[in-house]
N, C-alpha and C positions, 0 to 999 in steps of 0.2 A: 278430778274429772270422772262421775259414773260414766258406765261403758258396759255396755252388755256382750258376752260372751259365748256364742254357738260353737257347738265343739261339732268333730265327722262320730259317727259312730263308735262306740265302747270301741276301745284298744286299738284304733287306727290313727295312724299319722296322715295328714293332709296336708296340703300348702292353705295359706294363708292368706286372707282378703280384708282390709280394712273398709269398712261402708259409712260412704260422707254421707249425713242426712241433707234433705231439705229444708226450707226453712220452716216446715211443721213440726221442726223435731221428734223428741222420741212419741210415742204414739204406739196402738195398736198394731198398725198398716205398716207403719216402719221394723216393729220387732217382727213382723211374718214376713215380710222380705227379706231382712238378714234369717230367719230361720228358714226360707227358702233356701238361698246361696248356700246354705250349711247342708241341708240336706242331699244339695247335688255332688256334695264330696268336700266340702272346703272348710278351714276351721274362719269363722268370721265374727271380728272383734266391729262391734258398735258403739263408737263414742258419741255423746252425748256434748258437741260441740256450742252447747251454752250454756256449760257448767259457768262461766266465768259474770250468768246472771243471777245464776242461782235457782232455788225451786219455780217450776212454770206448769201450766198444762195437767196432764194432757191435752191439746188442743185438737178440735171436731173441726178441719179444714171448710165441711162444707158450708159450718156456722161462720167459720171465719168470714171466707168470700162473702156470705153476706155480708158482712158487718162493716168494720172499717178496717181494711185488711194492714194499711200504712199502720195505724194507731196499736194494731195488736203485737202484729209482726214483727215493727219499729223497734223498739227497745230492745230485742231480743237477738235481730241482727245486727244493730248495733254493739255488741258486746263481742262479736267475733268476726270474719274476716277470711281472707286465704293466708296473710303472712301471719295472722294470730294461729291461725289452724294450725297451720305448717310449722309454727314454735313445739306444739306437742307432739309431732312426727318422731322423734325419737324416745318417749313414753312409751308410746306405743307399740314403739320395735322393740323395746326395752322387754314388755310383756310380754310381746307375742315369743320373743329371744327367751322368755324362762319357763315357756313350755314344751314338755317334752312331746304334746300332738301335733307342733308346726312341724310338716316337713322343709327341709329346705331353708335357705338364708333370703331368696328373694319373696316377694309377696307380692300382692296386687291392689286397687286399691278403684273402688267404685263411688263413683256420684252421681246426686240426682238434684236440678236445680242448683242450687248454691253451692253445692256439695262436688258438682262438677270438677269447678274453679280449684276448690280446694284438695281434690284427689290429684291432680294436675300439678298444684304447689306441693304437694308434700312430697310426690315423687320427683318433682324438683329439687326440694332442701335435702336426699337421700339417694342419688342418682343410684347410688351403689349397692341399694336396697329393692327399689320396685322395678319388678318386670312387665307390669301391662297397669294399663290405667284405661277406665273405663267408664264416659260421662254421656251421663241420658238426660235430656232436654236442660243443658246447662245454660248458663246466662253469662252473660257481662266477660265471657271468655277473653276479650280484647278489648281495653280501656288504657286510658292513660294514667290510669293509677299506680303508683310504683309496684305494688304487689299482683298486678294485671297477670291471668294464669299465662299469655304465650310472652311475657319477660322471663318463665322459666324454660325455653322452649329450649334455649343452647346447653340449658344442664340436663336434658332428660335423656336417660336410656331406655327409660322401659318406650315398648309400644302402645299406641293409642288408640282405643275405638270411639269415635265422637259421636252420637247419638242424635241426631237434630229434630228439633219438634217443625213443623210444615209453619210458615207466618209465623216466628217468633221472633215478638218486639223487644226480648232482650237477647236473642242472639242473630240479628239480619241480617244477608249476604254480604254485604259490606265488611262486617266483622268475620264472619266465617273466611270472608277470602284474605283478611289481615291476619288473621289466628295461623290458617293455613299457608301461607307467606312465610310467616316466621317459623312454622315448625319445618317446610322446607327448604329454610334457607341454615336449618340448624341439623337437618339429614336428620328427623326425625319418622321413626315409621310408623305410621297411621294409616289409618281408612275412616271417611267421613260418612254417614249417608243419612238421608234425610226421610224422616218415618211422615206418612199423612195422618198426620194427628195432630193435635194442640200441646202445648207447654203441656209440662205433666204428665203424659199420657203414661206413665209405669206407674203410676199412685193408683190404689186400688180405690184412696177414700176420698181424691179427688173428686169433682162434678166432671172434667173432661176425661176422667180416666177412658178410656180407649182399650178395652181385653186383647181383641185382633191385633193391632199394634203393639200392645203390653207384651202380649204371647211370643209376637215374633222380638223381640225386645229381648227377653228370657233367654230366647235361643239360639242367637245373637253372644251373647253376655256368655253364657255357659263353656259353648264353642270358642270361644275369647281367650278365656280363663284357663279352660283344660288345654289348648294348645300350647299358650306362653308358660303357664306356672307350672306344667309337669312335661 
């Protein structure tokens, strides 16, 4: 599995944040957001959660949208998943475990869109490992799917910031109040809130990207982060 690796600055020890992508995978606009998170103080590992299709891309999201977004997109999320994700959750820890700039045993663990779901799951399959999990316009948070991210809602410790896009037809109230339901019916500690803006709106390379919402998004996220992980 490639996986990009942002370290804190020469000779500092930091805690540590895994970044779920999107389903635009890795990209330009994805490696300056994980070198953001890195620069605000944290060491931040980037997998590349479609290793399992093989070489892809770069992909230019805003050609996507035009095009036939199912036909492109399709193959590629079909090769991964939240319970396929969350198989490689202990690689991962495994890496960040034999470096000597993580500080700390606990980590964090960030999604955006699909990536959501999967920050969610993997802090599920490792209760014992992540301390905040943190999802910006995620989708399909509550399904009937066996691997649905709140079926891990009774394993999780870490705390959750849930990031919600305003009208999003993959995550609607309905489902937010089922997501929300199960995480407290499982004493899980979250805050939920709801940004005006469109799915996406933290993608820089998105057509809805939103800065205003993006911004507060950031600082949101940072505050998140430096509370639970240090």
């Amino acid at each position: 599995m490639p996986a990009h690796l942002f370290t804190a600055e020469a000779g500092a020890t930091a805690p540590a944040i895994i970044f779920y992508m999107d389903a635009g995978g890795i990209r330009p606009a994805t490696l300056a957001m994980a070198e953001r998170l890195s620069d605000a103080g944290f060491v931040v590992l980037l997998p590349d959660i479609f290793y399992r299709y093989g070489p892809y891309g770069p992909l230019e999201p805003k050609k996507v949208f035009q095009g036939d977004v199912r036909a492109i997109l399709g193959p590629l999320m079909a090769t991964t998943g939240n319970a396929k994700s969350a198989e490689d959750t202990d690689a991962l820890l495994a890496f960040l475990d034999g470096r000597s700039d993580v500080q700390g045993n606990k980590v964090g663990a960030v999604g955006f869109c699909m990536g959501g779901g999967m920050a969610i799951a993997a802090a599920g399959t490792r209760p014992d490992r992540f301390a905040a999990v943190a999802s910006f316009h995620g989708g399909n948070l509550e399904t009937e799917a066996p691997d649905s991210p709140h079926s891990y809602a009774a394993r999780l410790d870490a705390e959750l910031y849930i990031a919600v896009a305003e009208g999003d037809g993959s995550y609607p109230p309905a489902m937010a109040e089922q997501l929300e339901h199960a995480l407290n019916e499982a004493g899980v500690s979250y805050r939920s809130e709801t940004y005006p803006a469109a799915h996406g709106w933290m993608k820089p390379d998105f057509p809805v990207y939103d800065e205003t919402a993006a911004e507060r998004g950031w600082r949101e996220m940072l505050a998140f982060f430096r509370r639970t992980l240090r």
